[in-house]
VOGU-3710 file (C-alpha; in Angstrom, 3 decimals, decimal comma):
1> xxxxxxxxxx> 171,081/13,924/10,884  173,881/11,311/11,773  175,682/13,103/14,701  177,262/10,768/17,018  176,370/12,130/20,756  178,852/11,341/23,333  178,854/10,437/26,855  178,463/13,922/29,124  175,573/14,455/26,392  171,703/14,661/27,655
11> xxxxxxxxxx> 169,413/11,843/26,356  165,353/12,668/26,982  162,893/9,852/27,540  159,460/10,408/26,376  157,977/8,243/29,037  158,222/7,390/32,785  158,177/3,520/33,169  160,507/0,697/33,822  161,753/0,388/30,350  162,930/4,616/31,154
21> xxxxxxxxxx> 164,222/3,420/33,981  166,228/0,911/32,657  167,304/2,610/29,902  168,272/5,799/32,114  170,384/3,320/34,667  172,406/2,194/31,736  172,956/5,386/29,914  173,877/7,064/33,285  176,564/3,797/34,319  178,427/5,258/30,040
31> xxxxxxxxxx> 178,208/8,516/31,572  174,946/10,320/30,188  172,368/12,196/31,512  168,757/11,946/31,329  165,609/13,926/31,347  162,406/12,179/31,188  159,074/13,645/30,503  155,499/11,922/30,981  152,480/13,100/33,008  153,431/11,181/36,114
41> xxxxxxxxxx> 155,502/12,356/38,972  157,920/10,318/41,063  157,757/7,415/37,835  160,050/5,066/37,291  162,142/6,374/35,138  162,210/10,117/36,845  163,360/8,327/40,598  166,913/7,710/38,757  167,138/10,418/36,075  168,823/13,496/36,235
51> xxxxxxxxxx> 165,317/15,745/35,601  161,835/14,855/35,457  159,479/17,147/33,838  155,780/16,464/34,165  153,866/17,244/31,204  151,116/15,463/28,759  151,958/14,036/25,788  149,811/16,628/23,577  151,385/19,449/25,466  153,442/20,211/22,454
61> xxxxxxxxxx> 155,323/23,449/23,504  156,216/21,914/27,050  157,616/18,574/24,852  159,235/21,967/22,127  160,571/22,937/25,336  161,794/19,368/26,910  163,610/18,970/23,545  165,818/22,078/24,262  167,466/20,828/26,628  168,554/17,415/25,548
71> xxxxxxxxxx> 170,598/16,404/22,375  169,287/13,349/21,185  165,661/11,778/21,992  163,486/8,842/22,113  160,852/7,131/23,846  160,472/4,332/26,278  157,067/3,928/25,059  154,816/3,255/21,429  151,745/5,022/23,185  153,818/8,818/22,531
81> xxxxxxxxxx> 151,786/10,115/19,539  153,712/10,584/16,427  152,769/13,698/16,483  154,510/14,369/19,612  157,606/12,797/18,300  157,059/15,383/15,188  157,390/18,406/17,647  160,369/17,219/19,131  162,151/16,109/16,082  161,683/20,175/14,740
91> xxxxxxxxxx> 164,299/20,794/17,511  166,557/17,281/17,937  167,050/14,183/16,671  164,761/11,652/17,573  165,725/7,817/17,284  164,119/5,805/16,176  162,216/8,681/14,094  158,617/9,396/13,917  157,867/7,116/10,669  158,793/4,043/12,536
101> xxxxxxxxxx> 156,479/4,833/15,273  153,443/6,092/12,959  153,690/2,364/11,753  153,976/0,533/14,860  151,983/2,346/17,500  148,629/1,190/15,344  147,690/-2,438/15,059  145,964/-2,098/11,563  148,953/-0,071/10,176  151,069/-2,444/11,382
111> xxxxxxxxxx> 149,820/-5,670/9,987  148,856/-3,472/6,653  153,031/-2,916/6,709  154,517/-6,695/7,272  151,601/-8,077/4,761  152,338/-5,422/2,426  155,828/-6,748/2,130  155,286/-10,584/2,166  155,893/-11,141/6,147  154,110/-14,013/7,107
121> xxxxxxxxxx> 150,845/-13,237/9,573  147,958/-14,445/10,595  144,855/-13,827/8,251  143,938/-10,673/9,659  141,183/-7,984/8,103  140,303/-4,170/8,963  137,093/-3,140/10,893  135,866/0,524/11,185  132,296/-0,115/12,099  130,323/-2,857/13,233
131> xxxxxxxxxx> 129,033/-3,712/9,269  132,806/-4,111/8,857  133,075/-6,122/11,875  130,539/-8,879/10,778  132,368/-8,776/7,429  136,192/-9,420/8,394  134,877/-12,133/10,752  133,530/-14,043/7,623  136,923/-13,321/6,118  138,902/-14,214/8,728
141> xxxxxxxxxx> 136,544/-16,628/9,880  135,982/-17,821/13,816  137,172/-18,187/16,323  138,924/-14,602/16,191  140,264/-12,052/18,043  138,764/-8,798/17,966  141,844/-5,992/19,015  141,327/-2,218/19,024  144,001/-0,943/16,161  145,335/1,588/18,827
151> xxxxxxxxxx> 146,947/1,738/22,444  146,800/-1,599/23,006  149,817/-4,034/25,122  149,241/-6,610/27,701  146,348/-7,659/26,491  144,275/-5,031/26,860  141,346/-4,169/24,147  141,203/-7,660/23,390  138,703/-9,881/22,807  138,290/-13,950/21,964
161> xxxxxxxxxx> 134,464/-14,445/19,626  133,324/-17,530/19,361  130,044/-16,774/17,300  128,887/-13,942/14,987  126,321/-13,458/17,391  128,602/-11,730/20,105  130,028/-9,183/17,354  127,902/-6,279/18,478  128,171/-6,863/22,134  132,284/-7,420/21,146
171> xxxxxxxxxx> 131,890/-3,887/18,853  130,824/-2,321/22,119  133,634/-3,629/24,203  135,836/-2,404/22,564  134,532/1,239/22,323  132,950/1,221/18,841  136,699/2,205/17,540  138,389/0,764/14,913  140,290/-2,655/15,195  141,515/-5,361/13,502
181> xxxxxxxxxx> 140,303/-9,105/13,412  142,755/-12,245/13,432  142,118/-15,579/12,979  143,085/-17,925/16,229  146,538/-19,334/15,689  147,111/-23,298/16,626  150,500/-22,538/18,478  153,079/-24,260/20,189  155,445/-21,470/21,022  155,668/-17,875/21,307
191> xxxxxxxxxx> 159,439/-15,925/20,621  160,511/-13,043/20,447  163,244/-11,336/18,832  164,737/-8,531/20,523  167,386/-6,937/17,814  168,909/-3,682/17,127  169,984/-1,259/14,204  172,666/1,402/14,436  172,861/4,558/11,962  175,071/2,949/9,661
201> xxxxxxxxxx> 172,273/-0,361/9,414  174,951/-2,109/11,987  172,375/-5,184/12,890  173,038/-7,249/16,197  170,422/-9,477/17,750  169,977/-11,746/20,945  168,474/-14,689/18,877  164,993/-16,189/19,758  163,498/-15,410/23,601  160,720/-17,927/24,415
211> xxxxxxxxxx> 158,000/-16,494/26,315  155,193/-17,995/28,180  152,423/-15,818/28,990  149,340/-15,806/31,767  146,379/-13,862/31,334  147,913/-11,994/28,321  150,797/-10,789/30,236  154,341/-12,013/29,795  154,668/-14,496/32,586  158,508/-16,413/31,653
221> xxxxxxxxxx> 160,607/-15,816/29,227  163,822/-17,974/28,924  166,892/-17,664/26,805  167,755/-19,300/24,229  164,026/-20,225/23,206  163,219/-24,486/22,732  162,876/-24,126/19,257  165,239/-25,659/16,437  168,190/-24,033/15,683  166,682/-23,425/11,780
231> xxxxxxxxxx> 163,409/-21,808/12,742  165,011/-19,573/15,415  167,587/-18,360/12,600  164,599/-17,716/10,088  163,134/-15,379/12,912  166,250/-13,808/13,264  166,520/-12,657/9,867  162,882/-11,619/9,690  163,691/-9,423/12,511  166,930/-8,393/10,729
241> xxxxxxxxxx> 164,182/-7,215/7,855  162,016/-5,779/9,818  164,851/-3,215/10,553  165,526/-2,638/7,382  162,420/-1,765/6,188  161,289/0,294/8,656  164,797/2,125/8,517  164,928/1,831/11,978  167,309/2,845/14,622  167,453/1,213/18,301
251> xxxxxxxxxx> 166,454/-1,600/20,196  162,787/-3,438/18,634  161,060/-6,608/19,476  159,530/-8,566/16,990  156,819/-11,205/18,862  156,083/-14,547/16,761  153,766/-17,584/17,188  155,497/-20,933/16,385  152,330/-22,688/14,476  151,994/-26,569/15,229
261> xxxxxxxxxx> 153,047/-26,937/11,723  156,334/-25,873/12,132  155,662/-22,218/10,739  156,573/-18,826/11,961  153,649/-16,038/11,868  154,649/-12,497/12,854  152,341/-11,440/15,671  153,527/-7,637/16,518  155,991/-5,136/16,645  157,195/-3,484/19,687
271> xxxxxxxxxx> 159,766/-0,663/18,311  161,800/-0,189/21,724  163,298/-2,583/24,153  161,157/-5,199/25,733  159,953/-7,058/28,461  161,131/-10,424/27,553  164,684/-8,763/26,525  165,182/-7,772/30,556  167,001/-11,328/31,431  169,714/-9,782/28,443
281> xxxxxxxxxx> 170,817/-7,139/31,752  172,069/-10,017/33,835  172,751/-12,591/31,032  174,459/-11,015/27,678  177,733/-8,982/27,277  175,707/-6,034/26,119  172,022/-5,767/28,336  169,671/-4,432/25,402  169,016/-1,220/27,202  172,826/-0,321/26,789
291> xxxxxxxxxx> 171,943/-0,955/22,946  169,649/0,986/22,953  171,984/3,882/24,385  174,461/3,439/21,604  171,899/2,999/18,702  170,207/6,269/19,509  173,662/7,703/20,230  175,240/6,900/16,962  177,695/4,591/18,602  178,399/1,159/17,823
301> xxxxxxxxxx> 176,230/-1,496/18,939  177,818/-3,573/21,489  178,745/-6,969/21,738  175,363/-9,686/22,877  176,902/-12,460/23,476  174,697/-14,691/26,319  177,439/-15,603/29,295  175,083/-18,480/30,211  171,176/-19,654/29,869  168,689/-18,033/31,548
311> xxxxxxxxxx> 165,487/-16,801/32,417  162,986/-13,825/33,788  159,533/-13,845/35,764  157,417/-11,087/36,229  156,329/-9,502/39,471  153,144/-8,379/39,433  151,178/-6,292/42,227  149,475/-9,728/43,159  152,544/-10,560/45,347  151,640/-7,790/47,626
321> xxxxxxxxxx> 148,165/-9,122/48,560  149,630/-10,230/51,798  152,015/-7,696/52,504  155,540/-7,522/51,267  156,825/-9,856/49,456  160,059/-12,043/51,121  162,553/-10,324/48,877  165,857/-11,728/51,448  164,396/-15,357/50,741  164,847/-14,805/46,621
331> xxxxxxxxxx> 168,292/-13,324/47,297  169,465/-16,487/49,134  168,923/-18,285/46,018  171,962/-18,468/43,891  172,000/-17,140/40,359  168,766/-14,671/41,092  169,002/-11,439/40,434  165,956/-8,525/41,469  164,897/-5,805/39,874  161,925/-3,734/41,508
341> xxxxxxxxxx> 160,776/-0,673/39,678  160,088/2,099/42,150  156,327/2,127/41,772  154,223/2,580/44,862  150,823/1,014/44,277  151,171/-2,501/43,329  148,110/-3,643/41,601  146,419/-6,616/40,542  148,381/-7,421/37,331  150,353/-4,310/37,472
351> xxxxxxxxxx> 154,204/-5,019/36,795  156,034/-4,253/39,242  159,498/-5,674/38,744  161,232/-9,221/37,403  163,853/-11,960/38,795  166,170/-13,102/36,373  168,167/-16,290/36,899  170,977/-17,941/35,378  171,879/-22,234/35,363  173,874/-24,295/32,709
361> xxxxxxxxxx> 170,640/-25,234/30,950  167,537/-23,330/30,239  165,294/-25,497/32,341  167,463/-25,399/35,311  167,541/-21,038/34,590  163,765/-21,487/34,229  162,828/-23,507/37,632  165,454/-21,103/39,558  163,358/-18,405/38,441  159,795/-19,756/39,225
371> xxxxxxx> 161,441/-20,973/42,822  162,601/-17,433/43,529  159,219/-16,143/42,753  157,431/-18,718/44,648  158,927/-18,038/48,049  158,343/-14,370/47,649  154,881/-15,056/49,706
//
């Protein structure tokens, strides 16, 4: 179904979090309104949407029912079963459709997809019991990381082995569930693409993101990445062909490692807007959560031109370990923007908002940023 749904329309969000949130500021600013539905209350995304209907993802009539009252859906989230997407899609369009997230929500499916197709990625194999374990790590070869194939982001269900000796204690880890083993990639960068696809295959794209990351979670990202021009076009169009293939509609994030070599390896997937695509709110024409508003609309995608370099930082609960952070000292700084995301309990590691800051180069946008966070506490 290609129906273009216009502003006054409902948009629901299967999810609650900051990407909703996001998503639900920008769609309301063009004049939509929003319904979210997760099993939280007071989330993210229901503080600034016009209805908030708690519910589990498996509930399948309440999500029937959700549907109903919106005319176009999609999710803020990869963890929404497919089959959840499937019930809603019997009543509305969803976008980006089921198929796409079948693939992507699952690690093995995923890599099975891009080396299916001749995307480059690290040697990876398939594990389904611990026999199988011991067997893709003489495949693959060590060191490797051991990931569970589902419901993983931020690191989580992830695990470095060093020696085949730690593969049952690993196994165990990990919940005796299937996963997929990768070999250890010699990097020197990691980008990200964050690109969209409209209905018509309309492609626009906000070039190569570098991103820095601390304990597994995204810790800087800056814009345009340090790479050379040539090797952050070839990630472009591998982006651009990840679209494609997946038939996709929205906002996705393909994640690469830059090998020492001079290579590009896709790492994963991420089919909805992401985090290192935020600083695109305060720096580009066309923020990528308004993109994602007119992909799933039917509209055309808007213009994402970057006004001027720049960078984000993540705020995790950790600020909060003395008390509140010194948000009016950031906002003295010029070119820093805040964004909190209405959650209550900030925990260890928990994200809990991002600065964004602009400059005339990227390392000037990038040291703005770290000084903002650094006089939060």
């Amino acid at each position: 179904m290609n129906r273009i749904v216009l502003p006054g329309a409902t948009i629901g969000v299967l999810g609650g979090g900051q990407l909703g949130r996001m998503l639900a500021l920008a769609a309301r600013r063009m004049g939509y309104r929003v319904h979210t539905l997760s099993p939280g209350v007071d989330t993210p995304t229901g503080q600034v949407a016009d209805l908030e209907v708690s519910a589990e993802y498996d509930d399948y009539e309440a999500i029937r029912a959700f549907a109903r009252g919106v005319d176009v859906m999609t999710f803020e989230f990869e963890n929404v079963s497919t089959a959840a997407a499937d019930a809603a899609a019997e009543l509305v369009t969803v976008r980006p459709g089921g198929s796409a997230l079948h693939i992507t929500q699952q690690r093995a499916r995923e890599k099975g997809f891009l080396a299916d197709r001749g995307y480059p990625v690290t040697p990876f194999a398939k594990a389904q019991s611990l026999d199988e374990l011991a067997v893709g790590l003489a495949l693959v070869g060590l060191p490797a990381i051991v990931k569970t194939a589902a419901f993983g982001y931020d690191g989580k269900g992830q695990h470095r082995l060093d020696r085949i000796e730690d593969g049952e204690r690993v196994w165990g880890l990990i919940g005796h569930q299937e996963a997929i083993i990768e070999s250890v990639v010699d990097f020197t960068h990691e980008i990200s693409v964050v690109a969209a696809r409209g209905l018509d295959g309309e492609f626009a794209h906000y070039g190569a993101i570098e991103n820095i990351h601390r304990n597994h979670i995204l810790d800087l990202s800056v814009s345009p990445a340090r790479v050379p021009a040539g090797l952050a076009g070839e990630a472009v169009h591998l982006a651009h062909r990840v679209l494609d293939d997946l038939g996709y509609v929205g906002v996705l994030c393909v994640e690469f490692f830059v090998t020492r070599d001079g290579r590009l390896l896709v790492n994963e997937i991420a089919p909805r807007p992401h985090n290192s695509g935020h600083l695109t709110i305060d720096a580009c024409v066309t923020s990528q959560f308004e993109q994602q508003v007119r992909a799933v609309c039917g509209l055309s995608l808007g213009d994402t031109t970057q006004v001027k370099p720049a960078a984000m930082v993540n705020l995790l609960g950790d600020l909060w370990v003395n008390g509140e952070p010194d948000w009016a000292a950031a906002l003295a700084m010029a070119d820093v923007k805040l964004h909190l995301y209405g959650k209550n309990d900030p925990r260890v590691g928990r994200k809990m908002g991002h600065i964004t800051a602009l400059g005339d180069s990227v390392d000037e946008a990038a040291a703005k940023a770290l000084a903002a966070r650094d006089v939060l506490c």
